[in-house]
N, C-alpha and C positions, 0 to 999 in steps of 0.2 A: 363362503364355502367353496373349498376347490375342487374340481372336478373327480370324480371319483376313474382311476382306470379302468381300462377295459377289458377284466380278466373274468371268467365265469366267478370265481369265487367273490370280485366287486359286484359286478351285476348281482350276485343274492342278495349282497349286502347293501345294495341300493333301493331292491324290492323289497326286502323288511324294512329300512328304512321308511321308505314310500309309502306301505303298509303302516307303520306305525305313527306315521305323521298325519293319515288318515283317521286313525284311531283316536288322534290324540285331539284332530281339529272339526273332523268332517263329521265322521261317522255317528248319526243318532241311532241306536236300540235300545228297544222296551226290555223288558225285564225279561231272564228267563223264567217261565213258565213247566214247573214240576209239577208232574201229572199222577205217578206213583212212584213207590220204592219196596225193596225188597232186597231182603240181606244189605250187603254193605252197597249198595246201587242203586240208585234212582233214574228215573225217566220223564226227557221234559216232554212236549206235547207233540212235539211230532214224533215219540218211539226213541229218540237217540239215548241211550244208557250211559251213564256217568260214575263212575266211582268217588264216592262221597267221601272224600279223604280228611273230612275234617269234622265227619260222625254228627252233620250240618251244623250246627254253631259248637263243637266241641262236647256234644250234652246224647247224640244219637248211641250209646253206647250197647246197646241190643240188636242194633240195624232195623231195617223197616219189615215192618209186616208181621210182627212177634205176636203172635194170635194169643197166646197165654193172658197179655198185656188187652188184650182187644176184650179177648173174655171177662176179662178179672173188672174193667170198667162196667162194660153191658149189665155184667152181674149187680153191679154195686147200684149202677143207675136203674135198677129195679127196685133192689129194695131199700135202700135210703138213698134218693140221687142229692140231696143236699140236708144239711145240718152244719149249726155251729158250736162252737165250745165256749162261747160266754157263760156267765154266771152260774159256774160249777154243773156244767153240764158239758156230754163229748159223746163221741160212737165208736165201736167196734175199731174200724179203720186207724184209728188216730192214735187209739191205744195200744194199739199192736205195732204202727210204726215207729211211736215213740219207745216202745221197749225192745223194740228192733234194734234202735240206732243206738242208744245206751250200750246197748250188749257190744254193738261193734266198735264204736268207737276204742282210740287207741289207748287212751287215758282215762280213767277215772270222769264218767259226767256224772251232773247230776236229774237235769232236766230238759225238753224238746221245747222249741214254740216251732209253731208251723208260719208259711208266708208262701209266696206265690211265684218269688223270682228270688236271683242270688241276691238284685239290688235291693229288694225288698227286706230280705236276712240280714243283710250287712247295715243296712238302715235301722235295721231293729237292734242290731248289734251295739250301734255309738248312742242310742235311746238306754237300753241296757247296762252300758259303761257307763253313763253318767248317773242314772237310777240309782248304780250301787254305790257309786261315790256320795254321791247326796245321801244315801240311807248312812252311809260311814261317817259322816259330818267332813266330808272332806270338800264343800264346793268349789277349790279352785282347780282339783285334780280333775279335768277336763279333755285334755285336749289328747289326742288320736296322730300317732302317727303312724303315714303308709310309705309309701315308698317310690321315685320316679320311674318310670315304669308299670309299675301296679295296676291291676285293675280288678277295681271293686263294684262296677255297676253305673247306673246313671241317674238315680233317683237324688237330690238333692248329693246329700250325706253320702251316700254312695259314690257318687260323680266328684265330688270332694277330696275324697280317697282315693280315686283315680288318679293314677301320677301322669297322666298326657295329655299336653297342652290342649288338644281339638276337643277335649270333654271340657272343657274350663270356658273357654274364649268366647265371648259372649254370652256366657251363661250367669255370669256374673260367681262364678266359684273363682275357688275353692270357699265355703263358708266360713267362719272363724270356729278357732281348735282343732284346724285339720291342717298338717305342717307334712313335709314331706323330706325323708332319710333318702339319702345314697341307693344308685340303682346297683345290685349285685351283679355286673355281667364284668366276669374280668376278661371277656376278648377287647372291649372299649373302652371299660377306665378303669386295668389296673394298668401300675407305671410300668414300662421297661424293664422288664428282667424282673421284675414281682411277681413271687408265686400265688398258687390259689391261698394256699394259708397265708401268707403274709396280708395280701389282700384284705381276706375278710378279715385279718386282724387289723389291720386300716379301719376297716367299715366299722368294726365293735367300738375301734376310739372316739369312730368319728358320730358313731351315734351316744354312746357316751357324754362325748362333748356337745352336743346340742340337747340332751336333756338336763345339763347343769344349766347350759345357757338360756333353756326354758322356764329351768324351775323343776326342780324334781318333785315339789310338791303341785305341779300345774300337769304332770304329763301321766297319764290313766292307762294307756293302752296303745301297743304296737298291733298292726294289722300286717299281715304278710300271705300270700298266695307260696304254700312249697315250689313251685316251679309257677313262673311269670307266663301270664296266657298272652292273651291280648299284645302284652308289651314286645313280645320276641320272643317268646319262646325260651326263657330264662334261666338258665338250671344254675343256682346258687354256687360258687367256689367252695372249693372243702373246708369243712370247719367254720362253715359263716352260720348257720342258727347256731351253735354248741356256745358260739363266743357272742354271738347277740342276744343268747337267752342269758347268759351269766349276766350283761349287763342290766338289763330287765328285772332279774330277781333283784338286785343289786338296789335297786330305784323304786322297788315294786309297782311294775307296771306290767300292767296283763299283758297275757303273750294270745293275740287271736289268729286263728288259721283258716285261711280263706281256704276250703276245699272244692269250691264251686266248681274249677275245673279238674283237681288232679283228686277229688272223691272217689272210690268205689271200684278203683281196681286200673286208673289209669296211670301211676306210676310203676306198676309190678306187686303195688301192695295196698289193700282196701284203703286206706286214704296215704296222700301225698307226706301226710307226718310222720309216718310209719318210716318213709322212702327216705327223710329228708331230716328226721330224729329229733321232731318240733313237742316237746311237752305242753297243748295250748291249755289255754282255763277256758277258752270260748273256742267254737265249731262254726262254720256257715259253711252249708253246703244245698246243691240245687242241682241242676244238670241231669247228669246220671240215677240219679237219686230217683229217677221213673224213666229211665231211657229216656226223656225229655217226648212223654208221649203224650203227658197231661202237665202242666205249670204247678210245679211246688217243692218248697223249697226248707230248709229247716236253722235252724238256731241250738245249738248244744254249750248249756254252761254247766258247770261243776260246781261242787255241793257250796263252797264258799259264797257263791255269787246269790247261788238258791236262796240260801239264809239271807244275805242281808234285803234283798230284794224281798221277801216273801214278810221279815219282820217292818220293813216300812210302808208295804203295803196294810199290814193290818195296822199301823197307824194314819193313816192315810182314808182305808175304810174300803180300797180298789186300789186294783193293776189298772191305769187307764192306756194301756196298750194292744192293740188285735185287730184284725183285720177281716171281715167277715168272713171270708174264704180262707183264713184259717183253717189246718186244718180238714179242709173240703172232702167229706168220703171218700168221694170218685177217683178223687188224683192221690188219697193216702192209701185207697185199695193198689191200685197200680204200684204205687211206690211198694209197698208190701210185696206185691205180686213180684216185683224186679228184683228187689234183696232177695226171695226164693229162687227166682231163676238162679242170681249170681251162685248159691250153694249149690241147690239142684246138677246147675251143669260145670261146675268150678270153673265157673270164668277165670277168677284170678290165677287158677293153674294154668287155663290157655294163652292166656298175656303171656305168661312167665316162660313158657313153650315157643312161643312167637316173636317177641321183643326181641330178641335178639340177633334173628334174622332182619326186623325193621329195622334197629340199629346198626345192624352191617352196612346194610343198602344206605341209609342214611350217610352214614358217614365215609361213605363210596365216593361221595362225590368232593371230599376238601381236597383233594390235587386238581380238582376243578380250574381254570385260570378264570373262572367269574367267582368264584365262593371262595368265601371267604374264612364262615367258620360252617361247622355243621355243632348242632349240637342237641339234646334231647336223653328223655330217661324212658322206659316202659315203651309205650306204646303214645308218644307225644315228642314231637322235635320242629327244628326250622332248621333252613337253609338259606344261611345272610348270603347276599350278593354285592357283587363291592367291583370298586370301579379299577382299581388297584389290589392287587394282594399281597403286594409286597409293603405297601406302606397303611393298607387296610383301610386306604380309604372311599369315600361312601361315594356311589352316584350322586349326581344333582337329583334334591326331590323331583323336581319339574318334569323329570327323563321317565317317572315310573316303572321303572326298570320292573323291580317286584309284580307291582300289577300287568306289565306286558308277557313276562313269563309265565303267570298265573293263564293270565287269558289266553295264552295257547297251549299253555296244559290242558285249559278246558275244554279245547276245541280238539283235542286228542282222549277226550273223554276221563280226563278227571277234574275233582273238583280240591283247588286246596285255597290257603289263603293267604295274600299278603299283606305283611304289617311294614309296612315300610319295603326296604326293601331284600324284608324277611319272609322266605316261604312257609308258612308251618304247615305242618301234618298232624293230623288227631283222628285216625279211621278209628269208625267200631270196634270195640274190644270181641265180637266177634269173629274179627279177620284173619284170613288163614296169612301161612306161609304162601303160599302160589297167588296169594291174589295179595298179597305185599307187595311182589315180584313186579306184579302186573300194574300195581298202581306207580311204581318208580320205575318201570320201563315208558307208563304213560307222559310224565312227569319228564325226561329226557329228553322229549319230543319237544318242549315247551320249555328244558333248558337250552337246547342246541339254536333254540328258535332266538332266544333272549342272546346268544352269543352272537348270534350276527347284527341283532339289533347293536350291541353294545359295539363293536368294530364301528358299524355304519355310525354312532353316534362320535366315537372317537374321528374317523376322520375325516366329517361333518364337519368339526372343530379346528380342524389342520387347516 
């Protein structure tokens, strides 16, 4: 390494540096420790307040402290704190949120199952698909694809469907019947001079051509997240479901919609298929779906799936699928209680009021010379960071660029997250304009921070 000059602007660039080499080799800390929260804010234990910029796992979408949400369990753990819905049996709670979700859903369902997390849903999903393919006499119509990038959970089947390597690697996944399509981000792989449409009509061939090459009669069901959480932050190229669903009917292979993250108002429209123009036959969704104040999570198929399922169960004699918490009063009052707030106070009008100030700010920062792309829908975005922006390309993972920019966002008192070395954003649908404002003024602090790191890395290298 050669020595750095001696100009003030080097000297920063050699204390972030120093700072970050610290970070990366020396420095051990325990975890932080969150003590309360309220509205879009939390406090760790010594008082310091944070802007929860990422609605804590993508799921806080009420913010904290929603007393309606407090009441509506208390109540429920009075008078029935537990029941299940085995053997043609159910309570108040379970009934009213299954006919909640029916009603909202954007297509045509026909029936709810409950569960307890998304991985759980999405696990009951590919149980599900294959159920009804066995009721159809179809047993080799099997196999599940998702997508790289994708994220579906981590419970076996779930984590299988995950399209990133670090959920696989030692776990011994992907299981077999779970194959994985083309990731939709055309900032990274569409070619040179290809448009979004061209693109995704790339992607409709190329998935196309891998379900001939599978076996049309071996391939059940496509799984897709409207916008990619987990993966980056993903927002599909135009005309990429329109042309993936044609090929889909084409093959009859179910179309399922992960809503787990963009459910209930966080693309600008109660679910992400509404946003994203996805006709599914299957729902999973979790998260928001109780401001993520009690774990539960749901399953929605349509009337086709009902029937065959329902007539091989009475040959069969039982569903042998469910999960005790099923279902669970406590967290279906809540969930219930959360669908009336969203009416009560039109969440989805305040999204639609405020996005578009998020999305200003967001995409404020692409003349950035560390960002690369900015990109996001509603009230949900990231902000890639790249070593190059002229040739767009990546930092070294080793540099953690992402997570060094994060951690001094947070020491500026917000909280967001990196996937690489992509920043995303998911505040509270809650969130005003002025405290938009104030989470990407916090967020600047911890990109300015990341630009000198990135310098001092460059000529580190020299």
């Amino acid at each position: 390494m050669k020595d750095l000059p001696n100009s003030p602007e080097s000297r920063d660039i050699a204390t972030v540096l120093h700072a970050y080499t610290n970070l990366k080799t020396h420095q051990e800390t325990g975890p932080m420790v969150i003590r309360k929260g309220k509205g879009i804010r939390v406090y760790d234990d010594s008082g310091k307040d944070y802007i929860e910029g990422m609605a804590g796992l993508w799921c806080t979408s009420l913010g904290f402290g929603e007393e309606r949400l407090v009441e509506a369990a208390t109540k429920q753990m009075r008078e029935l704190p537990f029941y299940h819905v085995f053997a043609s049996k159910t309570h108040h709670p379970a009934i009213e949120l299954a006919e909640r979700l029916i009603a909202l859903a954007p297509v045509p369902m026909s029936k709810a199952f409950f569960a307890n997390s998304g991985s759980e849903a999405n696990d009951s999903m590919v149980k599900l698909v294959w159920y009804y393919n066995n009721a159809l006499g179809r047993p080799e119509k099997k196999k599940i694809i998702s997508r790289l990038k994708g994220y579906h959970g981590v419970t076996v089947a779930a984590a299988s469907m995950t399209g990133l390597p670090a959920n696989h690697m030692d776990f011994d996944l992907p299981i077999a019947n779970i194959i994985h399509a083309d990731c939709p981000h055309h900032y990274r792989f569409g070619a040179s001079g290809e448009s979004e449409e061209d693109f995704a009509t790339r992607l409709a061939e190329s998935l196309e051509k891998q379900i001939q090459e599978e076996g049309p009669e071996t391939v059940a069901a496509f799984i897709a997240e409207p916008v990619m959480g987990a993966g980056g932050v993903i927002v599909p190229p135009k005309t990429y479901f329109e042309k993936i669903q044609a090929v889909l009917k084409k093959y009859d292979v179910l179309m399922v919609a992960d809503e787990v993250i963009c459910g209930f108002g966080r693309t600008g429209n109660m679910f992400g298929s509404e946003t994203l123009n996805i006709q599914p036959d299957i729902m999973t969704m979790a998260k928001a779906l109780s401001s993520a104040y009690l774990p539960i999570s749901a399953v929605l198929i349509n009337e086709k799936i009902f029937d065959a399922i329902s007539t091989n169960s009475d040959k069969i004699g039982t569903f042998g699928h469910g999960f005790t918490y099923s279902g669970h009063p406590v967290p279906a009052a809540v969930a219930v209680e959360t669908l009336k707030i969203y009416e009560d106070r039109d969440i989805l009008g305040h999204v639609r009021s405020v996005m578009g100030r998020f999305q200003t700010r967001l995409r404020s920062y692409s003349d950035h010379p560390l960002v690369g792309e900015t990109r996001g829908v509603g009230l949900v975005g990231a902000i890639e960071l790249v070593r190059n922006k002229e040739t767009r390309e990546s930092f070294d993972p080793s540099h953690g660029v992402g997570a060094y920019v994060s951690a001094q966002a947070q020491d500026h008192g917000l909280i967001v997250r990196a996937m690489g070395d992509s920043v995303a954003f998911s505040p509270p649908l809650i969130i005003s304009e002025a405290e938009i404002d104030d989470m990407f003024d916090r967020f600047e602090k911890g990109l300015e921070a990341g630009t000198l790191m990135a310098a001092g890395l460059t000529q580190a290298a020299e």
